[in-house]
LUMFIDO-675897 format. One record per residue (C-alpha): residue number from 1; residue in one letter; x, y, z. Coordinates in Angstrom, 2 decimals, padded with zeros to 5 digits. Example, Ala and Ser with C-alpha at 12.3 -4.5 7.8 and 13.67 -1.06 7.14 Angstrom:
2
  pos  code        x        y        z
    1     A   012.30  -004.50   007.80
    2     S   013.67  -001.06   007.14
This chain:
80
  pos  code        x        y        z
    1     X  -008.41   023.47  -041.29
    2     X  -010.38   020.32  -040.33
    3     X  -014.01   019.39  -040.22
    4     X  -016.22   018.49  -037.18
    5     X  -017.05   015.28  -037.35
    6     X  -018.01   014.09  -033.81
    7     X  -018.44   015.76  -030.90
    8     X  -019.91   015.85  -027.15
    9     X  -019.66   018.72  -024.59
   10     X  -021.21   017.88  -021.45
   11     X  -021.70   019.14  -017.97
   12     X  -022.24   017.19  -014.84
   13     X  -022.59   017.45  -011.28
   14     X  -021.41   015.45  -008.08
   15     X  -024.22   014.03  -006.24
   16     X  -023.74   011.42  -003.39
   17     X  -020.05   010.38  -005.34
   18     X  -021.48   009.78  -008.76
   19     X  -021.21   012.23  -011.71
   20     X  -024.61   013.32  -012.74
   21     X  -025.46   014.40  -016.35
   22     X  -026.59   018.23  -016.38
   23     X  -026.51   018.90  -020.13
   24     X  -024.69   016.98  -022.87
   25     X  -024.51   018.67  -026.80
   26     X  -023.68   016.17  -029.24
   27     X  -024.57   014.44  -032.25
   28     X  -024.67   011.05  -031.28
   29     X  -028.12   010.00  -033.11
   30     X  -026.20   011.56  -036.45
   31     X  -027.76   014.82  -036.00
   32     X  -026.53   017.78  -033.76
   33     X  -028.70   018.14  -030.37
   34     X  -029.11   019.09  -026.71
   35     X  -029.86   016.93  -024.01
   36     X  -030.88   018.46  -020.67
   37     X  -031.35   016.06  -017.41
   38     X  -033.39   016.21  -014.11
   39     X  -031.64   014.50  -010.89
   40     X  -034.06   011.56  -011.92
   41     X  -032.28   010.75  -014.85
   42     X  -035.27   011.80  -016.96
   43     X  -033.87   013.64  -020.46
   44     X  -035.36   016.26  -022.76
   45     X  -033.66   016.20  -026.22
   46     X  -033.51   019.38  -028.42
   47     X  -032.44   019.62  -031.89
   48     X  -029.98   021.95  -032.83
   49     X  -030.73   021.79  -036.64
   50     X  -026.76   023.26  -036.41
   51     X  -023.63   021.94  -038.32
   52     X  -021.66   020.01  -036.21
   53     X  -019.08   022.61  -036.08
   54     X  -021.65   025.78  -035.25
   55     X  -023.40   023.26  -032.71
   56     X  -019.87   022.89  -031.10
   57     X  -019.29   026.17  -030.64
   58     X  -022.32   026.67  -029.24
   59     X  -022.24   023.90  -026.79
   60     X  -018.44   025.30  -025.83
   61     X  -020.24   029.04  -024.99
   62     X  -023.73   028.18  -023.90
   63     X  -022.46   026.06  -021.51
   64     X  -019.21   028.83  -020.38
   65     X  -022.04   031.41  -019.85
   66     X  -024.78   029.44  -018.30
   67     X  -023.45   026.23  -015.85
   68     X  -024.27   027.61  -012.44
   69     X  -028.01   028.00  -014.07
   70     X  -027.69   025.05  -015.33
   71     X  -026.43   023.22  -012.09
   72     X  -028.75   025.09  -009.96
   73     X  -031.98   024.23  -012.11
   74     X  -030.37   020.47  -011.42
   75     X  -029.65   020.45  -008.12
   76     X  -032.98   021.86  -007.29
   77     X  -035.18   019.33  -009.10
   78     X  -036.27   022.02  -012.08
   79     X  -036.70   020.07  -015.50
   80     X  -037.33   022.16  -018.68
């Protein structure tokens, strides 16, 4: 079986025809992290502390179970 060694799972939304990030997991800063968006394009990073593989799987199920939440906390102009 294979490693993990990059990843990104993100989420985005339509708004006036452009995509819109929502949420994005990935490890792009060489450590495994959340990034959550407002419809201002401001960002709040989290770090997963997770192996790349674990943070993938939980990117692939967190966002599965929680994207209308997601999208609605968006849409409506709620930042964490």
């Amino acid at each position: 079986m294979g490693q993990v060694s990059q990843f990104i799972v993100q989420l985005e939304v339509k708004v006036e025809n452009q995509w819109e990030p929502v949420v994005r997991y990935d490890c792009a800063h060489d450590f495994s992290h959340r990034d959550r968006y407002n419809w201002k394009g401001e960002q709040l990073k989290e770090h997963l502390n997770l192996p790349y593989a674990e943070a993938l799987t939980l990117a692939d199920e967190d966002i599965d179970e929680h994207w209308e939440i997601y999208m609605f906390e968006f849409l409506k102009g709620v930042y964490p």
